[in-house]
N, C-alpha and C positions, 0 to 999 in steps of 0.2 A: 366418664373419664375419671381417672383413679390415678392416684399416684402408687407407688409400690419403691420400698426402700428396698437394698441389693438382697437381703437373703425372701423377700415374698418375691422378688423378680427370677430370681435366679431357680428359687421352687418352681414357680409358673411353667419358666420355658423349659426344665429338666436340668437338675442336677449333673446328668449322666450325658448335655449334651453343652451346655454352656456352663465358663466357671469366669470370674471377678480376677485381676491382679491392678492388687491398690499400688499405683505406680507413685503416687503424689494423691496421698489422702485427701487431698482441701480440693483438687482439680480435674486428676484424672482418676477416673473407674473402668479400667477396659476391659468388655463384655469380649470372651473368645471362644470359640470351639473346641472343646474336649470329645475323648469316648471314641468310640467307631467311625470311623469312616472322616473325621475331621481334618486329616490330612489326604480325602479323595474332593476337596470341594474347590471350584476351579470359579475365575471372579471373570467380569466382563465389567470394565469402567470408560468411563466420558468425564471431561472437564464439564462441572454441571450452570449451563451458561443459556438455560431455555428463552424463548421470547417471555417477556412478561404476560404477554397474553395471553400464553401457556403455562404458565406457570402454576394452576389447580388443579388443571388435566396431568400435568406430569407427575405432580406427587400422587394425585389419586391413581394414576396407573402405574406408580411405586406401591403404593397397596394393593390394589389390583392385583399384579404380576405375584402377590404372596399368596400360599393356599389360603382358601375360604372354611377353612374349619374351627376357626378359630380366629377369636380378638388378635388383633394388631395392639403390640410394645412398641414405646419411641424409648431407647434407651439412648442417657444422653452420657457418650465415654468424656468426653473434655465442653466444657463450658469457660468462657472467660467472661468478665463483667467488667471493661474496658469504656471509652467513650465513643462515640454515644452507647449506652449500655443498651442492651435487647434482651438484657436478663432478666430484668422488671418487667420490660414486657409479657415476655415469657411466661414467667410466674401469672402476671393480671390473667391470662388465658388460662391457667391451671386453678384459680380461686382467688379471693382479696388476704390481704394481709401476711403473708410469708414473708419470712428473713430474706435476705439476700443469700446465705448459705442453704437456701434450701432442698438446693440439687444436690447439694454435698450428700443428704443423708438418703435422698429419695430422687434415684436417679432415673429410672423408670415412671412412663407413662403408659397405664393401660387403659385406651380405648372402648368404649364400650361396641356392640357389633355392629359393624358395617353392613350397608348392603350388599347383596350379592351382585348390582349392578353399580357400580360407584360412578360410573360416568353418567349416569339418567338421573337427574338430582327428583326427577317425579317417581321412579324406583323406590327411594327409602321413606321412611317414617321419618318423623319430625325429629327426633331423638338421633335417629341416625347420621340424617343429613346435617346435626349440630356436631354430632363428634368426627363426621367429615371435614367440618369448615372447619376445626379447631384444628385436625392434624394438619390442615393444608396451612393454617395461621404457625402453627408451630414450625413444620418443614424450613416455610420461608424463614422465619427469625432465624435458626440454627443455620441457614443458609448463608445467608447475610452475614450473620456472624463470626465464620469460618469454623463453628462447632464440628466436633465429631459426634456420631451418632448412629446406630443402627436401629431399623424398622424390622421388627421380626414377628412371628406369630409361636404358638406355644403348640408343640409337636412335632415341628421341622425344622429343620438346618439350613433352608434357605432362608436369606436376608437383603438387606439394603442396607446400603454403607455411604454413609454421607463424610468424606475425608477432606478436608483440608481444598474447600471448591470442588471437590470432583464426587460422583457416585459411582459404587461400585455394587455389584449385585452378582450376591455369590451362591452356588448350586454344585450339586453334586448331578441334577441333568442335566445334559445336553440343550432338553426341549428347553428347560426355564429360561437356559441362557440364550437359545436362539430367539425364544420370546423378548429378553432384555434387550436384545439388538435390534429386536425387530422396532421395539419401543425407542429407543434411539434414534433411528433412523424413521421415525413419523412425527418426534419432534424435531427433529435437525439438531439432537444434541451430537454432534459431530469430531468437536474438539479435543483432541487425546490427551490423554490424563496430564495433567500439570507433575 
């Protein structure tokens, strides 16, 4: 796991298909869609309200559902550090001793590679399966949190979109999207978009 400040993030996943507008420097950095085809990409969302029990299976089949060519980004657009804060948290998951501005500079998370089997936790290598439990620890705080957030991979333009309690998961297929509902509908996230 790697942090990545906006312009090694924005290198990563292609200049030519994502770009940055500093809306509120200190807070917000919203990651969007440029270039071809960004205004053909069509979203499927749920109010995101899984069982807790579910709740590692679901973000690992948020990664999952992204192509396998490639490390998984958590890019984090809005963080706030309110009461009780999950910001520190947050941070202790990414290393010791960071500022509390630390997202400000370095808003991207890069993953090191997953397994190509993420729900079989005897599939990965040790390595693996620790930058699994990290994205699943990080999901949930930005969850709780009411962060925004996209999980993306570096060559595609499909994503996941963590808004304001609900997920959204956007594609220019058909298939991906029917995929996303189909994932939906095997957790019972059912509840439409707030």
């Amino acid at each position: 796991m790697k942090s990545l400040n906006i312009t090694e993030a924005i290198k990563y996943l292609g200049e030519d298909k994502f770009a940055v507008s500093l809306e509120n420097v200190w807070y917000r950095r919203l990651l969007y869609r440029v270039g071809d085809g960004a205004e053909d990409s069509e979203r499927i969302g749920r109010f995101f309200d899984p069982s807790p029990f579910q709740l590692s299976n679901v973000i690992l089949s948020m990664a999952d559902w992204l192509p396998k060519t490639s490390q998984r980004l958590l890019w984090i657009d809005h963080f706030s550090d309110g009461f009780p804060s999950q910001n520190r948290h947050f941070l202790n998951i990414l290393g010791q001793g960071f500022a509390s501005d630390y997202l400000v500079e370095n808003p991207a998370i890069l993953l090191a590679p997953l397994s190509d089997d993420l729900l079989d936790q005897l599939a990965g290598t040790h390595e693996q399966n620790a930058e699994a439990e990290a994205l699943i620890a990080l999901c949930t705080l930005l969850s709780v949190s009411g962060w925004d957030a996209k999980l993306l991979t570096s060559g595609s333009t499909d994503y996941v979109e963590f808004w304001e309690g609900n997920v959204f998961f956007y594609s220019e297929s058909n298939d991906a999207l029917n995929r996303a509902a189909e994932l939906f509908d095997f957790y019972d996230l059912n509840t439409p978009v707030t």
